[in-house]
N, CA, C and O of each residue as an XYZ file, in Angstrom:
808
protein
N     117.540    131.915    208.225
C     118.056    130.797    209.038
C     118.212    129.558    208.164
O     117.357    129.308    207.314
N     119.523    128.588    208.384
C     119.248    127.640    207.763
C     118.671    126.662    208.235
O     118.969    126.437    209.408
N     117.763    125.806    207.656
C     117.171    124.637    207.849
C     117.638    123.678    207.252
O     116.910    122.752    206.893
N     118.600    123.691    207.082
C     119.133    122.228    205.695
C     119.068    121.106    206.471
O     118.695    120.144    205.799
N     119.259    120.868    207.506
C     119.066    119.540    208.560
C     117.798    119.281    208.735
O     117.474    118.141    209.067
N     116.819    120.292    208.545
C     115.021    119.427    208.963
C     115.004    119.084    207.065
O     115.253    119.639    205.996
N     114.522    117.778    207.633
C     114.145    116.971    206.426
C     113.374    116.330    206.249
O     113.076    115.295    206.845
N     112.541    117.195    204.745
C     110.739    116.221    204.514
C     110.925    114.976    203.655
O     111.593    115.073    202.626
N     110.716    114.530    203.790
C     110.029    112.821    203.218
C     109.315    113.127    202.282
O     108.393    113.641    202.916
N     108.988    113.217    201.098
C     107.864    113.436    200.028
C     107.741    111.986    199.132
O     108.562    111.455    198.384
N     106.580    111.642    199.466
C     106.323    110.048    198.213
C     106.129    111.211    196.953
O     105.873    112.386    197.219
N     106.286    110.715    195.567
C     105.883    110.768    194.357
C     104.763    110.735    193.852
O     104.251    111.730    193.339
N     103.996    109.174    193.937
C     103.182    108.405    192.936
C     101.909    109.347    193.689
O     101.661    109.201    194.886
N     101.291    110.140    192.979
C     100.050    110.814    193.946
C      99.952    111.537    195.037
O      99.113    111.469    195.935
N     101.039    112.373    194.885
C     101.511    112.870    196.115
C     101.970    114.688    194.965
O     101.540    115.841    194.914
N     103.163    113.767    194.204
C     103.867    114.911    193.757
C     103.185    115.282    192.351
O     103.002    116.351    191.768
N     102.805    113.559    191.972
C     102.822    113.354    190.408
C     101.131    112.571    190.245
O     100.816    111.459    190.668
N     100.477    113.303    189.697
C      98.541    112.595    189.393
C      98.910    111.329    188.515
O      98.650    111.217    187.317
N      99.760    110.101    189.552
C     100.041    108.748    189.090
C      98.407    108.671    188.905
O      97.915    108.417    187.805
N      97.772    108.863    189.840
C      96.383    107.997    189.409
C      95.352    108.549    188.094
O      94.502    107.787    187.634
N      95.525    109.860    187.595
C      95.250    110.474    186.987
C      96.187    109.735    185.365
O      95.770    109.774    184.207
N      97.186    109.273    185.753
C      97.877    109.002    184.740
C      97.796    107.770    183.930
O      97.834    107.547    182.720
N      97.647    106.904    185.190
C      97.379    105.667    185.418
C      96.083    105.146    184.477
O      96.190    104.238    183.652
N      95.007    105.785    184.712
C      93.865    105.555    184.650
C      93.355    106.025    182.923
O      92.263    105.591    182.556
N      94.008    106.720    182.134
C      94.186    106.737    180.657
C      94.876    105.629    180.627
O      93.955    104.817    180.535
N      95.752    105.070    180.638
C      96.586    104.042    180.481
C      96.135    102.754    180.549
O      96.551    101.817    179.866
N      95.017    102.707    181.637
C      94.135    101.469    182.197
C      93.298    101.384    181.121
O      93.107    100.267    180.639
N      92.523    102.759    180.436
C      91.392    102.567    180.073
C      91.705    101.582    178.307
O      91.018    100.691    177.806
N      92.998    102.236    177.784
C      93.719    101.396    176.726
C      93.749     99.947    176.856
O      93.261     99.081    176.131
N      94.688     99.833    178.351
C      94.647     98.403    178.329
C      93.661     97.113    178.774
O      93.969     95.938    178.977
N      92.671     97.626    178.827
C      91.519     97.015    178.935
C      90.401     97.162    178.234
O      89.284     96.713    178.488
N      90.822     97.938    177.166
C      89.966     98.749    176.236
C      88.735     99.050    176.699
O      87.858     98.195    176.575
N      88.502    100.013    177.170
C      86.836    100.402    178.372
C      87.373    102.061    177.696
O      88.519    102.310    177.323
N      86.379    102.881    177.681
C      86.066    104.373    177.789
C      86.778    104.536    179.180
O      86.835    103.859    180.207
N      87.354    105.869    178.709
C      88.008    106.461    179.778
C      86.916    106.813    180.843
O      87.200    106.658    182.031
N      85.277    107.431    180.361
C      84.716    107.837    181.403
C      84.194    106.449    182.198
O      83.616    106.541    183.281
N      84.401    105.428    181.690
C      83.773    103.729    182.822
C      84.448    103.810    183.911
O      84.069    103.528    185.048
N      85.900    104.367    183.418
C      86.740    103.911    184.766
C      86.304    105.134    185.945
O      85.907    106.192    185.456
N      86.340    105.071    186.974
C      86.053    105.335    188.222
C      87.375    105.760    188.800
O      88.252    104.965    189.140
N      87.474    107.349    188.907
C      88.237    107.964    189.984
C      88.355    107.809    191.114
O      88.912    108.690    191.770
N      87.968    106.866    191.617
C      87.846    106.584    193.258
C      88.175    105.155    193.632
O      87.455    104.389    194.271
N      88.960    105.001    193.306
C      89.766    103.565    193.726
C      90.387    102.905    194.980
O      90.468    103.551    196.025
N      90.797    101.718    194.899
C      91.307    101.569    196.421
C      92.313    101.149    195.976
O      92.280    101.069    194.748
N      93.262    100.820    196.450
C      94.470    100.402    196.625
C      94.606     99.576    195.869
O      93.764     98.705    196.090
N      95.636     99.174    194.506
C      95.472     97.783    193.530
C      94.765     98.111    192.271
O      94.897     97.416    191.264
N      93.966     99.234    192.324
C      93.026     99.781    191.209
C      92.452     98.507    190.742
O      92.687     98.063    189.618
N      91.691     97.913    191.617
C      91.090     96.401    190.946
C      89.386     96.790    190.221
O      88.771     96.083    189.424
N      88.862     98.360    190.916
C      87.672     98.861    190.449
C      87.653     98.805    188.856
O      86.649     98.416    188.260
N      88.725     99.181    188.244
C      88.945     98.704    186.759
C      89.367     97.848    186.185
O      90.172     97.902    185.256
N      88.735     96.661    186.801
C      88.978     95.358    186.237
C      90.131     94.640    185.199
O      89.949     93.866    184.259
N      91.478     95.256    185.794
C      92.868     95.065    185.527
C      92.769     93.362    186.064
O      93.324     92.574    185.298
N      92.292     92.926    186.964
C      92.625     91.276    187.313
C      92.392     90.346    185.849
O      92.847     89.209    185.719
N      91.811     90.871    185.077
C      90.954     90.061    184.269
C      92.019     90.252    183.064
O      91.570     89.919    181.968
N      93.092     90.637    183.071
C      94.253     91.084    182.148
C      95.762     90.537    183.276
O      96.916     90.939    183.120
N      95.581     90.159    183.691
C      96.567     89.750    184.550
C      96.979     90.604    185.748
O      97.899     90.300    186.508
N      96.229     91.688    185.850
C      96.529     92.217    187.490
C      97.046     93.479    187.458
O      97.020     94.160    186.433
N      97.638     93.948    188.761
C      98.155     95.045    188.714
C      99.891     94.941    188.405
O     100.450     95.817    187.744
N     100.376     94.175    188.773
C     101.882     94.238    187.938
C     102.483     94.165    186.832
O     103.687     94.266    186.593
N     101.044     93.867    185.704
C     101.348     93.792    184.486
C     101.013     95.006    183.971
O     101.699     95.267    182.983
N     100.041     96.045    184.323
C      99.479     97.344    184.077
C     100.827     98.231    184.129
O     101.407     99.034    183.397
N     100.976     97.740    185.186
C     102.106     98.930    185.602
C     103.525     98.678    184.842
O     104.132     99.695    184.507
N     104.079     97.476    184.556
C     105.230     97.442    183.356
C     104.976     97.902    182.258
O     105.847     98.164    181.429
N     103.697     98.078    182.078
C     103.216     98.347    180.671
C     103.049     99.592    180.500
O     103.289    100.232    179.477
N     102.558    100.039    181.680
C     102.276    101.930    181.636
C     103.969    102.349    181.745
O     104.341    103.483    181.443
N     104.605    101.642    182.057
C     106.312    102.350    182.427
C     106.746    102.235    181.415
O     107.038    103.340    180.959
N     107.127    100.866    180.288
C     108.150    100.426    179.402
C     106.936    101.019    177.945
O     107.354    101.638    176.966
N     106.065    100.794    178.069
C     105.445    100.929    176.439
C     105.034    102.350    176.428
O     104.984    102.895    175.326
N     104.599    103.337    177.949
C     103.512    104.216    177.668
C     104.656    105.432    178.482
O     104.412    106.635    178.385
N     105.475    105.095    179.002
C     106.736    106.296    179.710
C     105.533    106.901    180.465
O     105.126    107.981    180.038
N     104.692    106.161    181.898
C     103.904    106.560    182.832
C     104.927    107.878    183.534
O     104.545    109.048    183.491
N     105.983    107.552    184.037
C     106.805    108.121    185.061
C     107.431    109.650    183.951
O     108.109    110.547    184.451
N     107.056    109.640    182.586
C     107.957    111.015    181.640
C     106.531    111.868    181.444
O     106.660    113.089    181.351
N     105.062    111.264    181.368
C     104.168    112.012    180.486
C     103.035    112.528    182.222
O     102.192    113.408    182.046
N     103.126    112.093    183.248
C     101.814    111.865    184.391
C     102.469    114.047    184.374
O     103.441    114.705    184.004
N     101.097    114.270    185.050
C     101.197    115.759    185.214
C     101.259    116.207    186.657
O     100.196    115.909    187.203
N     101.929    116.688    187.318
C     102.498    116.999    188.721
C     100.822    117.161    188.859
O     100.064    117.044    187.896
N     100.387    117.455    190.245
C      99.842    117.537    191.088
C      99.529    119.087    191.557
O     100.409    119.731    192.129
N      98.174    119.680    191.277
C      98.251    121.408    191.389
C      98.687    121.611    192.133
O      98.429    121.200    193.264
N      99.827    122.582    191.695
C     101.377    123.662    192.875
C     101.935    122.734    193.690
O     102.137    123.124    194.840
N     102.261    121.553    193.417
C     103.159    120.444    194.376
C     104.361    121.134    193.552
O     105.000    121.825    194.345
N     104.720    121.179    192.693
C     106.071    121.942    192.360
C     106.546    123.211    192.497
O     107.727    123.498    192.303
N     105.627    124.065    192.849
C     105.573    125.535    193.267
C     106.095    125.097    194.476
O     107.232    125.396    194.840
N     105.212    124.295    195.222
C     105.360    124.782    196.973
C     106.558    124.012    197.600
O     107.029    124.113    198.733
N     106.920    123.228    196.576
C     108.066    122.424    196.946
C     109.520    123.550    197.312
O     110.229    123.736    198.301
N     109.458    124.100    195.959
C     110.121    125.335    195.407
C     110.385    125.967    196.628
O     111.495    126.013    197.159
N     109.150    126.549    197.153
C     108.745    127.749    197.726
C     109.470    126.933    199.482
O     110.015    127.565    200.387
N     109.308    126.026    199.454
C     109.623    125.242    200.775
C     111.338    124.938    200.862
O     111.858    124.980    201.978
N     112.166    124.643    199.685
C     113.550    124.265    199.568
C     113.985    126.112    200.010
O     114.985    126.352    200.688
N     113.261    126.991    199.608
C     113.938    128.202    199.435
C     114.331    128.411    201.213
O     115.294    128.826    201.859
N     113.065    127.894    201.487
C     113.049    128.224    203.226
C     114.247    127.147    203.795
O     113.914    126.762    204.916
N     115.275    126.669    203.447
C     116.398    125.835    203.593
C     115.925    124.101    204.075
O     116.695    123.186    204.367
N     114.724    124.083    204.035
C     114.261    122.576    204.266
C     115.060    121.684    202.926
O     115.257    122.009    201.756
N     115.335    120.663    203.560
C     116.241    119.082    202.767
C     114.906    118.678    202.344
O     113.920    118.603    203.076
N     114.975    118.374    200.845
C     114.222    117.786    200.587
C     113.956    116.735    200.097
O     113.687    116.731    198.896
N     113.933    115.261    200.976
C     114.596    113.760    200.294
C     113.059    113.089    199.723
O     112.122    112.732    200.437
N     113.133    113.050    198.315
C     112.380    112.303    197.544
C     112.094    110.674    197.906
O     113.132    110.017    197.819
N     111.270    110.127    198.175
C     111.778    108.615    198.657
C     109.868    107.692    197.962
O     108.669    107.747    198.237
N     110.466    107.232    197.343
C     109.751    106.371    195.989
C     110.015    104.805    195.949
O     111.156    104.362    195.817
N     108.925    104.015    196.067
C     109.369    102.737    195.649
C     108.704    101.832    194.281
O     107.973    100.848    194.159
N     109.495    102.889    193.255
C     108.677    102.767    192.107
C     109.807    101.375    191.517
O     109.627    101.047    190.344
N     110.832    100.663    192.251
C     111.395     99.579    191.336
C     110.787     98.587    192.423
O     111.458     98.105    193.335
N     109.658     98.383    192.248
C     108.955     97.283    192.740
C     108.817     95.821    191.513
O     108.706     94.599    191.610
N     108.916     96.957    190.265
C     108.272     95.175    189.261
C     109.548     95.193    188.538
O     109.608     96.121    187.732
N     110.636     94.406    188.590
C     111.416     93.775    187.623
C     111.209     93.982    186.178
O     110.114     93.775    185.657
N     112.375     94.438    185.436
C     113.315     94.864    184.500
C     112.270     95.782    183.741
O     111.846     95.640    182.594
N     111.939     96.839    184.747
C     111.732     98.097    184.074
C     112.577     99.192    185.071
O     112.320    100.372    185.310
N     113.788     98.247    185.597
C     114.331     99.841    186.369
C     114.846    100.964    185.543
O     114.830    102.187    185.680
N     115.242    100.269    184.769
C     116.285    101.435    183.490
C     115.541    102.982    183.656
O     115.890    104.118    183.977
N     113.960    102.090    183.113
C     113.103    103.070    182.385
C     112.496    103.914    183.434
O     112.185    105.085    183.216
N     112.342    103.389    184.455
C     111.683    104.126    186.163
C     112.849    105.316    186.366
O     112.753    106.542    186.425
N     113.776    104.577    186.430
C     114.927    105.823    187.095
C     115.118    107.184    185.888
O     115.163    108.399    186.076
N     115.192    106.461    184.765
C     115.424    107.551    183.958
C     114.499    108.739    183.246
O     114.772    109.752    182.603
N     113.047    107.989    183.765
C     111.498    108.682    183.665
C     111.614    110.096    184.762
O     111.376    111.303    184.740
N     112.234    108.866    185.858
C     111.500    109.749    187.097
C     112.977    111.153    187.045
O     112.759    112.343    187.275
N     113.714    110.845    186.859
C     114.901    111.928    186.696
C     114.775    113.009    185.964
O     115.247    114.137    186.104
N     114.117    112.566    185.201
C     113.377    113.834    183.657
C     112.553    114.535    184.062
O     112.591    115.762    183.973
N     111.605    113.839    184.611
C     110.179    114.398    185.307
C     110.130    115.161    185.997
O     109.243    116.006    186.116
N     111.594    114.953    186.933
C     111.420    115.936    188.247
C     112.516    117.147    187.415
O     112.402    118.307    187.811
N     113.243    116.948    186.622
C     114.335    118.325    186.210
C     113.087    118.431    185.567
O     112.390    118.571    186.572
N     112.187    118.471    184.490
C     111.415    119.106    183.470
C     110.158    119.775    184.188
O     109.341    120.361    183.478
N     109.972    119.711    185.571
C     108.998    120.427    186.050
C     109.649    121.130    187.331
O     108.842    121.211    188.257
N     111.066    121.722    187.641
C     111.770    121.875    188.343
C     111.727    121.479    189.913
O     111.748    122.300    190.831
N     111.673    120.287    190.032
C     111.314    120.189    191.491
C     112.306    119.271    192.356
O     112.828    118.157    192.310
N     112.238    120.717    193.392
C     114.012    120.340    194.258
C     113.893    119.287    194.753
O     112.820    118.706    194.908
N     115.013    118.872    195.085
C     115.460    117.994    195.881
C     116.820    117.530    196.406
O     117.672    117.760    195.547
N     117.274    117.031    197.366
C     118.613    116.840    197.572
C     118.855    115.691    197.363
O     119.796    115.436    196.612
N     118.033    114.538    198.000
C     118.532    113.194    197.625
C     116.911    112.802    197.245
O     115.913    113.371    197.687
N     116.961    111.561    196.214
C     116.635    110.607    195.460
C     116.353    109.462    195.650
O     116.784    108.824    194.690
N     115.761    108.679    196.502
C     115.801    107.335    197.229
C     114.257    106.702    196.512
O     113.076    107.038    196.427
N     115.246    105.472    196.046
C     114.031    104.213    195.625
C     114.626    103.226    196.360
O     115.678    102.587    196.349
N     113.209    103.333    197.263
C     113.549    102.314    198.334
C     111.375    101.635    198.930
O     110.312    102.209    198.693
N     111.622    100.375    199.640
C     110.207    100.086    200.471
C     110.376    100.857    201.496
O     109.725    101.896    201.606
N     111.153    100.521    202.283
C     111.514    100.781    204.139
C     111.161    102.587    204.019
O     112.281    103.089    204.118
N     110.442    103.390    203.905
C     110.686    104.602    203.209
C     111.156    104.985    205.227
O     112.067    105.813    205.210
N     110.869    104.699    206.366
C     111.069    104.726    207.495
C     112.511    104.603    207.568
O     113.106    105.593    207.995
N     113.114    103.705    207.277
C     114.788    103.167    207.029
C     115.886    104.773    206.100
O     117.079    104.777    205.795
N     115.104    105.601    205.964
C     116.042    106.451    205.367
C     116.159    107.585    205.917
O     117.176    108.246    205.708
N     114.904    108.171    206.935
C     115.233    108.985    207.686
C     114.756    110.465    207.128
O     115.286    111.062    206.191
N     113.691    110.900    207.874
C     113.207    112.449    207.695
C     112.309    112.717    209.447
O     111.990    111.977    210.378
N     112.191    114.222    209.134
C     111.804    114.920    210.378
C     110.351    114.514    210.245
O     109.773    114.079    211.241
N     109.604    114.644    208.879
C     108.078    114.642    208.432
C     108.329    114.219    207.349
O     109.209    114.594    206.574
N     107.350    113.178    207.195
C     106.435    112.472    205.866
C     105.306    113.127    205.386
O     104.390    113.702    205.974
N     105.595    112.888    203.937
C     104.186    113.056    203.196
C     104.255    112.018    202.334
O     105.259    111.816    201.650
N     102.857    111.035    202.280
C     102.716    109.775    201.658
C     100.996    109.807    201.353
O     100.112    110.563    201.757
N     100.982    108.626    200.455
C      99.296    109.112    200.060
C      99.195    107.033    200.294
O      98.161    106.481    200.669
N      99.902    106.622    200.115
C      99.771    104.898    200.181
C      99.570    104.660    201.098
O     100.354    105.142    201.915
N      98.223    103.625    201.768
C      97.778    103.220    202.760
C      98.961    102.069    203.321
O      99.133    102.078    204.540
N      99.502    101.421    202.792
C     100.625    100.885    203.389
C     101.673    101.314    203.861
O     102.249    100.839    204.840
N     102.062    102.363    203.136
C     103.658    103.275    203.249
C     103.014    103.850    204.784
O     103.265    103.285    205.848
N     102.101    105.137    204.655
C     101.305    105.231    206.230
C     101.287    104.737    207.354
O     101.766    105.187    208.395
N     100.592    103.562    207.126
C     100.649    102.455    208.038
C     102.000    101.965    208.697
O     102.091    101.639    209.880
N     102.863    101.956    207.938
C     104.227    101.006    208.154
C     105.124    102.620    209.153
O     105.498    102.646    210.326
N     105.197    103.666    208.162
C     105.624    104.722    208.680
C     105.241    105.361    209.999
O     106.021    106.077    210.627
N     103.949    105.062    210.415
C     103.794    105.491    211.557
C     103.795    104.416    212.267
O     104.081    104.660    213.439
N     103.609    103.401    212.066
C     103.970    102.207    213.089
C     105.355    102.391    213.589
O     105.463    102.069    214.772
N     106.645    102.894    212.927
C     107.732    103.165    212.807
C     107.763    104.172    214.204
O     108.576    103.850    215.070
N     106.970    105.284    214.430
C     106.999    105.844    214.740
C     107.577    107.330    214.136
O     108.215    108.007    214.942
N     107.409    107.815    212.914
C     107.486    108.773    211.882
C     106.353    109.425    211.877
O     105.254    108.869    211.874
N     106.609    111.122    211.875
C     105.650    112.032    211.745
C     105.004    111.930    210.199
O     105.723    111.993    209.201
N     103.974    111.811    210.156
C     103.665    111.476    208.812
C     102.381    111.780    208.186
O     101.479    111.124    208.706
N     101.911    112.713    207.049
C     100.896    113.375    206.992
C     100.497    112.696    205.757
O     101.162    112.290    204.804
N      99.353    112.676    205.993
C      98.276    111.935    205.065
C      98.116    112.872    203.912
O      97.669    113.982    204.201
N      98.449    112.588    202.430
C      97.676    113.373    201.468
C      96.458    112.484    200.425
O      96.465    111.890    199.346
N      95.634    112.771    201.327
C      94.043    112.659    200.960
C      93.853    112.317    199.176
O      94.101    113.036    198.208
N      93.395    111.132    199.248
C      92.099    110.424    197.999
C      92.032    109.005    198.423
O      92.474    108.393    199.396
N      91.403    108.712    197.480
C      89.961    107.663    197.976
C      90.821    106.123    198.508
O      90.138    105.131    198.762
N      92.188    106.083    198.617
C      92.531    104.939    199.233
C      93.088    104.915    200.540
O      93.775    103.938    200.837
N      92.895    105.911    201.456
C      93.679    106.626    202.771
C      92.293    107.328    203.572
O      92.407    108.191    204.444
N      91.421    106.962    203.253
C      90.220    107.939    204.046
C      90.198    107.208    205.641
O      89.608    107.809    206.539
N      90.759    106.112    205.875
C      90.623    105.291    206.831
C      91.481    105.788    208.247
O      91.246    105.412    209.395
N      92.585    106.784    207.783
C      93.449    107.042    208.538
C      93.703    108.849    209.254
O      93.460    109.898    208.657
N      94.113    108.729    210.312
C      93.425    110.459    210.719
C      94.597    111.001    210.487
O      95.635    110.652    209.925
N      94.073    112.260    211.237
C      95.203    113.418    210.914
C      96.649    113.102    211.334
O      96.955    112.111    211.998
N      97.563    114.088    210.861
C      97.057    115.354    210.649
C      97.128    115.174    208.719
O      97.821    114.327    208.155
N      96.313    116.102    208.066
C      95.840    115.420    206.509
C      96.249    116.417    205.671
O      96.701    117.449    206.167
N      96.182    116.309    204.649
C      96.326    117.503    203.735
C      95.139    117.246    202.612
O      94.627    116.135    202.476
N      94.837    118.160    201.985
C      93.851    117.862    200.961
C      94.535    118.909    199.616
O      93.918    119.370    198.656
N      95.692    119.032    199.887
C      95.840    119.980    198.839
C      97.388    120.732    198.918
O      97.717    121.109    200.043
N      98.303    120.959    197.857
C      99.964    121.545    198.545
C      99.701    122.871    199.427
O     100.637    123.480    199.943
N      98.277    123.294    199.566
C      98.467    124.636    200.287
C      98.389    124.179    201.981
O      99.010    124.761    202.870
N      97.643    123.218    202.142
C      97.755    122.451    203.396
C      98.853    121.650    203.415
O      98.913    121.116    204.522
N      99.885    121.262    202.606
C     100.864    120.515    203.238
C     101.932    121.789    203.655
O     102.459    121.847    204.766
N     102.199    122.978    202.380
C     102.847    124.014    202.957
C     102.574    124.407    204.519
O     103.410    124.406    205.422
N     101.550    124.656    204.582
C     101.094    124.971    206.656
C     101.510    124.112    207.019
O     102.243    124.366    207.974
N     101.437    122.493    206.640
C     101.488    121.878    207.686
C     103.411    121.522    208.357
O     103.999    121.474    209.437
N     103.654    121.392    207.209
C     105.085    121.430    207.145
C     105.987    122.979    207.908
O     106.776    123.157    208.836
N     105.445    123.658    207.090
C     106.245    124.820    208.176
C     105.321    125.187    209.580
O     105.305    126.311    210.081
N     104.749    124.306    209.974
C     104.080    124.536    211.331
C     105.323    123.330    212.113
O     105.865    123.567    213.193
N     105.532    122.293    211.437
C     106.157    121.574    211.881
C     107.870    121.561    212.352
O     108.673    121.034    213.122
N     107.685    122.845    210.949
C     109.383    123.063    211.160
C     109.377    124.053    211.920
O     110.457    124.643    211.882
N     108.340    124.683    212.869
C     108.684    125.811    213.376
C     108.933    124.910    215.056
O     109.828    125.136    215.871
N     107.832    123.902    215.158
C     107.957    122.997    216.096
C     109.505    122.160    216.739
O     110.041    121.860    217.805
N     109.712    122.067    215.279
C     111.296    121.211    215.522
C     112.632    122.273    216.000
O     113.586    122.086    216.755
N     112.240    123.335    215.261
C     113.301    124.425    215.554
C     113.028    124.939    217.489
O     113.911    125.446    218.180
N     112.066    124.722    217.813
C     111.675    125.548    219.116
C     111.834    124.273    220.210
O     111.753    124.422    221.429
N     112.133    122.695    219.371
C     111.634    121.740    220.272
C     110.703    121.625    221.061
O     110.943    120.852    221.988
N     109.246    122.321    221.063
C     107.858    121.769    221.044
C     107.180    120.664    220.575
O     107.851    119.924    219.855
N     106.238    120.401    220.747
C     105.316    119.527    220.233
C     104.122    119.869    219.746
O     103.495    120.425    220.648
N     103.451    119.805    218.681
C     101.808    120.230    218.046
C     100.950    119.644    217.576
O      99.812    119.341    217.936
N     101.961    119.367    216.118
C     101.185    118.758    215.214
C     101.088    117.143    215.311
O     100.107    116.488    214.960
N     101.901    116.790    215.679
C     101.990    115.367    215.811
C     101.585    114.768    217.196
O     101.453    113.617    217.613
N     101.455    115.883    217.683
C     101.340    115.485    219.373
C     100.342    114.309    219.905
O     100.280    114.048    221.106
């Protein structure tokens, strides 16, 4: 059957791609601290690694993009590219939607990171969207790991599934902790939309 009309929402940064995993070598340079000081369990802003004291989080992040190619070297996320795979095959649209041109004049290097990244670890997609409004572009189901994107998206009124670490614990189901739970959760959802029921989101 085709499904090319149900369409998932997938964020990137920690979702698709261990941004925080990536991030956090990158931090430990620019603040010169041992990689083991810094703390895997962050909140939102990564301020636990005392990035304010270097000018913050918008300077980390031009710096991990333009000097350190954050968005060409971060390592997908275990089987987020398998199950993606395994999910496009089942005819699901799969619209990428990222708002990684947040900090000024590193778009060049964002768009052309993130374009590499996703052909060099083969992971489908139909459309490409760097955008905030990630609500404004339109999918059946979200997957987002940003306590704001969340927030805003389901305020929206968007089906939208939580993928679990330490800056989203605040918010309920339905969750994923892993691509083998977003696979269920997603084709539970698309079985929902195809039958016009209600379940998961109910």
């Amino acid at each position: 059957m085709d499904n090319s009309s149900f369409i998932l929402g997938v964020d990137l940064d920690g979702v698709v791609g261990d941004f925080y995993g990536a991030m956090r070598t990158i931090a430990a340079e620019w603040v010169n601290k041992a990689l083991d000081t810094l703390t895997s369990q962050v909140s939102f802003g990564l301020e636990e690694w005392g990035i304010n004291e270097f000018g913050g989080y918008e300077k980390l992040h031009r710096f991990a993009v333009t000097q350190r190619d954050l968005f060409r070297i971060m390592e997908p996320i275990k089987d987020a590219p398998a199950v993606l795979r395994k999910l496009s095959s089942r005819g699901i649209r799969i619209r990428i939607i990222t708002h990684r041109l947040f900090v000024k004049y590193s778009h060049k290097a964002t768009i052309t990171q993130t374009v590499e990244w996703l052909d060099n670890y083969d992971v489908p997609y139909w459309d490409l969207c760097f955008m905030n409004d990630k609500g404004a572009v339109g999918a059946h189901v979200y997957i987002d790991d940003s306590p704001v994107n969340i927030k805003s998206l389901r305020d929206q009124g968007c089906k939208t599934i939580v993928f679990s670490n330490s800056t989203n614990q605040e918010f309920p189901g339905p969750r994923a902790e892993n691509w083998q739970d977003i696979e269920r959760l997603v084709l539970e959802s698309l079985e929902e939309w195809k039958t016009g029921t209600q379940g998961l989101f109910a």
